[in-house]
C-alpha positions in Angstrom: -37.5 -36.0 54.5 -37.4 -39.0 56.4 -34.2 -39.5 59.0 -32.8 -42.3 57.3 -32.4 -42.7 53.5 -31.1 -45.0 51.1 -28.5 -44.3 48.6 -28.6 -45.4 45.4 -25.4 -47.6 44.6 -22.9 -45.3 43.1 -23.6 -42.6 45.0 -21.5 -40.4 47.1 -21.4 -40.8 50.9 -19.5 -38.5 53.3 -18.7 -38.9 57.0 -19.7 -37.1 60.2 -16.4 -34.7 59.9 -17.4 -34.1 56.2 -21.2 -33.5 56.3 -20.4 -31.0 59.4 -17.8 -29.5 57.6 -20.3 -28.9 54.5 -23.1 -27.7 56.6 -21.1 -25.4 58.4 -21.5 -26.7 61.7 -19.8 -28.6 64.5 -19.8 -32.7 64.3 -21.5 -32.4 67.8 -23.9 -30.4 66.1 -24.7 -32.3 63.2 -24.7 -35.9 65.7 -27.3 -34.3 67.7 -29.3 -33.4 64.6 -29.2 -36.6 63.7 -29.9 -38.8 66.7 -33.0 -36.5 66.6 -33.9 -37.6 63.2 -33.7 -34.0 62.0 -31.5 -34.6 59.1 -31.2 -37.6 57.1 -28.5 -40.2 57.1 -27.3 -43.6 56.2 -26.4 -46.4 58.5 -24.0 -49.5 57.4 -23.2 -51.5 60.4 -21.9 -49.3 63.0 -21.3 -46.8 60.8 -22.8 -43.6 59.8 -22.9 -41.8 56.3 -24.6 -39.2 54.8 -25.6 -39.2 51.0 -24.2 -35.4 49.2 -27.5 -35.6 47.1 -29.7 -36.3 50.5 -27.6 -33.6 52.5 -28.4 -30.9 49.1 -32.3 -32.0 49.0 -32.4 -31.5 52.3 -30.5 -28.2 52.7 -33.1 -26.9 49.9 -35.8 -28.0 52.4 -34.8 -26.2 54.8 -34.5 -23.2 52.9 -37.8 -22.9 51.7 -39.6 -23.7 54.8 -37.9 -21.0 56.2 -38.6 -18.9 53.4 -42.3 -19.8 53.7 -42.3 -18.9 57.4 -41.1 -15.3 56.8 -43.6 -15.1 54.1 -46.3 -16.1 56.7 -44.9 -13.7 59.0 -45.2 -11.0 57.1 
């Protein structure tokens, strides 16, 4: 998935605190992710959002590719 998306008007954008907070992880975390273009987000002006149905495709993503590399382990 690319680092940036769009989102479809409509749909649901969280913040920093609240995509952390879903993911499990620290806002530092999650901000370093992102300035690495590791997880995709949404930028209006100076702010940053994150779609819910971009954070889900991507956390399913992420799943299977690691669940391919311990099948290539194996």
């Amino acid at each position: 998935m690319k680092a940036t998306a769009s989102a479809p008007i409509g749909e649901t954008l969280i913040d920093s605190r609240q995509a952390a907070k879903k993911l499990g992880c620290s806002v530092r975390h999650l901000d370093n992710q992102r300035a690495a273009g590791k997880i995709p987000f949404i930028r209006i002006g100076n702010l940053i959002r994150f779609s819910l149905a971009s954070l889900d495709e991507w956390i399913r993503e992420q799943a299977n590719s690691a669940e391919s590399e311990v099948v290539d382990d194996a």
